[in-house]
C-alpha positions, -999 to 999 in steps of 0.1 A, spaced: -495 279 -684 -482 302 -656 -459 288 -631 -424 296 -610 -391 277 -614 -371 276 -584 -342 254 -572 -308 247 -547 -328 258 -521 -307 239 -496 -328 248 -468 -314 240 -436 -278 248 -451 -260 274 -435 -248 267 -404 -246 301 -389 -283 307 -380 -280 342 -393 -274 327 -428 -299 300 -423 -330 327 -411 -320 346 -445 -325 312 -469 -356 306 -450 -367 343 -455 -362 333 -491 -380 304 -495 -405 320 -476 -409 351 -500 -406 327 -527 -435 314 -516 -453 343 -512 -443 356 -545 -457 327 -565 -490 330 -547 -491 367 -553 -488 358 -594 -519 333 -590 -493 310 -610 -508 275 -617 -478 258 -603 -444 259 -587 -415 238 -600 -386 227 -574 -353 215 -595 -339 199 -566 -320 203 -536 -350 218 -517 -329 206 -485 -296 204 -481 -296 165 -469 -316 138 -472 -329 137 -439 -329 175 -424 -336 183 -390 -371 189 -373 -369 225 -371 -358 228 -410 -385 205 -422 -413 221 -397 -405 254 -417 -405 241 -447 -437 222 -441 -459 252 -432 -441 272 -458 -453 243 -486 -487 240 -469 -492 276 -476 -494 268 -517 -517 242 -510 -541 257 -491 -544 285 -520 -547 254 -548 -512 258 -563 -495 221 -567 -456 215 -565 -440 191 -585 -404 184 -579 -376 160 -583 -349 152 -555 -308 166 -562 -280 154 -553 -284 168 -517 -315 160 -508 -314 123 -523 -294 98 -508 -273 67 -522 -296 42 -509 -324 60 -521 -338 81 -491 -353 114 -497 -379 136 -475 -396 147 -508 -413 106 -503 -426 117 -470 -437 151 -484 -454 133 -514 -471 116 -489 -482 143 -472 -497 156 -504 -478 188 -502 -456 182 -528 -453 159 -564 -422 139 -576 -427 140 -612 -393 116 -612 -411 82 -623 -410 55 -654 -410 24 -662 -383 -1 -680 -394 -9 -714 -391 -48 -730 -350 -36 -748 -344 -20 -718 -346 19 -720 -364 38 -697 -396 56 -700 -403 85 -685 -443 89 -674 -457 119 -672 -469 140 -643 -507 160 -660 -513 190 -638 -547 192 -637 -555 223 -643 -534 236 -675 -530 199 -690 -491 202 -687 -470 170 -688 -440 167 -664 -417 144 -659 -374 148 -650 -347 130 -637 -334 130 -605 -302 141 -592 -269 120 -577 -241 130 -561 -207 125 -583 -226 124 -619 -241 85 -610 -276 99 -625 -256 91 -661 -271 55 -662 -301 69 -663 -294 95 -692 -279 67 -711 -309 44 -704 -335 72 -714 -359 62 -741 -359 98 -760 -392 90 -777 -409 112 -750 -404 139 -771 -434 126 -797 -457 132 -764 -479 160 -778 -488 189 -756 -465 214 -735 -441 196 -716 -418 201 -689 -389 188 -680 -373 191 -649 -331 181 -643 -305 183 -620 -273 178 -631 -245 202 -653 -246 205 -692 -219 211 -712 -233 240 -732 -240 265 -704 -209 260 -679 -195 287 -668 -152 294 -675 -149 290 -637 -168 255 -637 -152 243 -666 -132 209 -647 -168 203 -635 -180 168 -654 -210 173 -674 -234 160 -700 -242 173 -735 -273 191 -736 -286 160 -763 -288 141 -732 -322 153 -726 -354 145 -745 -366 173 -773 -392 190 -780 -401 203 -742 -413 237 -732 -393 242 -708 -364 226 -693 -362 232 -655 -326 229 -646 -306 226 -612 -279 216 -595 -254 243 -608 -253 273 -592 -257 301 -624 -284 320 -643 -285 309 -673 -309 307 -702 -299 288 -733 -321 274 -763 -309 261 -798 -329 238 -820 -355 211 -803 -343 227 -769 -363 262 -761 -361 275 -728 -330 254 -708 -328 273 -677 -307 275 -642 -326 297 -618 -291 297 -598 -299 291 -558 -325 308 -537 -300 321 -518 -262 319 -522 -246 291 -505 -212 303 -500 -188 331 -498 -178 333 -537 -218 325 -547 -225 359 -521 -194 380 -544 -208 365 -577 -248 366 -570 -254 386 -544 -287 377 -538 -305 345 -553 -340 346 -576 -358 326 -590 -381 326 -629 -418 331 -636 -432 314 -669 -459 331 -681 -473 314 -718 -444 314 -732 -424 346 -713 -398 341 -691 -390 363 -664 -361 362 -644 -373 373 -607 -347 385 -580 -348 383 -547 -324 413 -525 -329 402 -491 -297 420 -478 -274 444 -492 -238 424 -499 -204 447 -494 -172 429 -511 -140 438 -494 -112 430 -508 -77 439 -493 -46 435 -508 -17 423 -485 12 418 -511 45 428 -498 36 437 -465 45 425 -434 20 408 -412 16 440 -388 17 464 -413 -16 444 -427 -29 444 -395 -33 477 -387 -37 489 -426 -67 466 -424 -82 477 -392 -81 510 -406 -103 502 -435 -130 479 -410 -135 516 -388 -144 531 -422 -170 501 -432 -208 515 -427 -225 483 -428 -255 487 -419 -276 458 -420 -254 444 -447 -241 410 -454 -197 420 -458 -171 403 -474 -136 400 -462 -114 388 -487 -77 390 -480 -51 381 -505 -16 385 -511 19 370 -499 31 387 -472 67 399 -466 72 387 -431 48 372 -405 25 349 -406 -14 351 -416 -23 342 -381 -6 375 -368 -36 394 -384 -59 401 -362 -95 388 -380 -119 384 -350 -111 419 -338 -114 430 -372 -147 414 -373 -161 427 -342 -151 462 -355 -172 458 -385 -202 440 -371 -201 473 -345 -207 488 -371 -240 474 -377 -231 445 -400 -255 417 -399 -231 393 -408 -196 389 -415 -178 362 -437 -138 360 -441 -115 343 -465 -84 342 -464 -73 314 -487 -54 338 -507 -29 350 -479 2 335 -482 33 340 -462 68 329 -471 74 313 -441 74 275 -445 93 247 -442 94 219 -468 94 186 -464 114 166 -483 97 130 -487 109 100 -501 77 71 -501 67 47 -529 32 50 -523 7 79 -514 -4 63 -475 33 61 -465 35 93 -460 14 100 -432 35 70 -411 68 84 -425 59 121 -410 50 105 -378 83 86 -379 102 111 -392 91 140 -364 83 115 -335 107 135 -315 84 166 -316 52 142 -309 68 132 -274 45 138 -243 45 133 -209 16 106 -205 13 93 -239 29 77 -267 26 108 -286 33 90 -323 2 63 -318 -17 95 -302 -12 112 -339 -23 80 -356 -54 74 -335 -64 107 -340 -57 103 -381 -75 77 -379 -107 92 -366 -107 124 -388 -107 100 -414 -143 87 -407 -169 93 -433 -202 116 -425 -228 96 -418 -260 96 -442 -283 123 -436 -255 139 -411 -253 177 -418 -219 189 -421 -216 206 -387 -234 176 -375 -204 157 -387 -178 181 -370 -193 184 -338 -194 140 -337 -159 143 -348 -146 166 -324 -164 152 -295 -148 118 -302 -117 134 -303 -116 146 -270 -131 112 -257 -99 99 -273 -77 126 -258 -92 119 -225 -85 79 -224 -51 89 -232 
């Protein structure tokens, strides 16, 4: 039994389309790779898109990319995550079933005292048995752990199981307030247990559980997964061997500066000092600034210049964070409510002065607009999808006014 473990693919994700071509570029070489081992299979651990319902171009990729396997015989079994499943239940990976591009090995049937059982998905070819459990947002997949009729692990043969969700035993110190499940949650006596959802590499075993593994994402989603990871990967089982396979599409420079103690202009030019002296070639950088400043305010730091500088510098990319950079200029409130939601009207009523305008009652202006940013996203809606409808209603609003 030879076959590759991938997922948190979150295709479609990024919404800068220069981090978007490079998790395509993975999934694409990911592809390629797998074909290139002659590997009997390719296991997704959900999340292969980032929402339920991703956009045509995003799902056109992904099609030809999947298509590719099939046309050189290599099936794909995979369960939904908590991205690419919905709450009521929608998921492309139905369509793709459909399609006959992909397998959801997520199925079972309620037995007479109520438990479920897992069926098993037999790849034709090496006589594996698969079979998971899908992913939910907010930990709801628990029901179904709780439900899960264990005996599955009698089913003789090599088995895989395929999850989406966090276990206790193998979180990380930085995800330790993330809610989790013991590893006994899961059915024994697998071959390999084909994990997702959190964002690590990680292999674990103890006894009845050989061969727990996150594969981490495909490509980092984010600014601290790009400092931890750098690049994603990806693991190749090969009877019994696991290999951990990277994938460097980029080279990653972490900059951190250090702003403690100085004043806002100081930082400024300190920091475009060290952008001119970047060589980025190419290279995916890292801003980080961090510190309390001594005067000034974090918005007196030039960034886009600072920016431009490096990506002159032939950067290919450059991401910023600057949730670290404090200044000691503030002004506290001092509130006095009962209950959480008066606080909002007690700010409005309390400042209504400094809401005042010339055309509008400034005040129910402010609570308008409250109430629109307080809209949900929509199901399916990408989360620049979601800004863009919430900025556009805001200016209708602004406009009527």
């Amino acid at each position: 039994m030879r076959f590759t473990h991938t997922a948190d693919c979150h295709v479609g994700g990024h919404r800068d389309p220069r981090l978007r071509q490079l998790t395509e570029a993975a999934f694409e070489r990911f592809i390629s790779e797998s074909i290139a081992e002659h590997v009997d299979f390719i296991i997704i651990a959900g999340d292969l898109f980032n929402t339920a319902i991703p956009g045509i171009d995003t799902l056109k990729f992904t099609v030809t990319q999947l298509g590719r396997a099939k046309e050189k015989g290599i099936p794909i079994y995979a369960i939904p995550g908590s991205h690419d499943y919905s709450p009521s239940g929608k998921t492309m990976l139905d369509v793709l079933e459909e399609a006959g591009l992909l397998r959801n090995v997520c199925r079972g049937v309620i037995t007479d005292d109520g438990k479920l059982r897992l069926g098993f998905t037999v790849d034709q070819k090496t006589d594996a048995k698969l079979t998971g459990v899908i992913g939910k947002r907010g930990m709801l997949d628990r029901h179904i752990y709780d439900d899960l009729d264990h005996s599955i692990a009698d089913e003789p043969g090599e088995k895989v199981f395929l999850f989406h969700t966090a276990l206790t035993e193998l979180k990380p110190k930085h995800l330790q307030e993330m809610e989790s499940y013991p590893i006994s949650f899961l059915p024994k006596g697998f071959t390999y247990y084909a994990g997702g959802h959190v964002h690590i590499v990680e292999r674990y075993a103890e006894k009845g559980y050989d061969n727990v593994i996150y594969p981490g994402p495909l490509f980092p989603n984010s600014f601290s997964e790009l400092e931890k990871l750098q690049h994603g990967g990806y693991f190749l089982y090969d009877d019994g061997k696991v290999v951990r396979k990277e994938l460097p599409l980029r080279e990653v420079i972490a900059v951190r500066f250090d702003a403690e103690g100085m004043d806002a202009q100081d930082a400024n030019r300190a920091l475009h000092e060290q952008a001119e002296a970047i060589k980025a070639k190419g290279a995916i950088v890292l801003l980080r600034l961090e510190g309390t400043l001594s005067s000034g305010s974090p918005n007196d730091i030039d960034l886009r210049d600072i920016v431009h500088i490096i990506e002159r510098n032939g950067a290919h990319i450059v991401l910023r964070n600057t949730s670290r950079l404090t200044s000691p200029e503030f002004m506290a409130l001092q509130l006095k409510v009962e209950e959480p939601h008066q606080i909002e009207e007690q700010l409005l009523t309390d400042h209504a002065d400094q809401l005042s305008l010339p055309d509008a009652d400034g005040p129910r202006l402010a609570r308008d607009l409250l109430k629109l940013l307080s809209r949900e996203q929509h199901e399916g809606e990408k989360v620049y999808e979601y800004q863009e409808r919430l900025v556009n209603e805001a200016l209708d609003l602004l406009d009527r006014k």
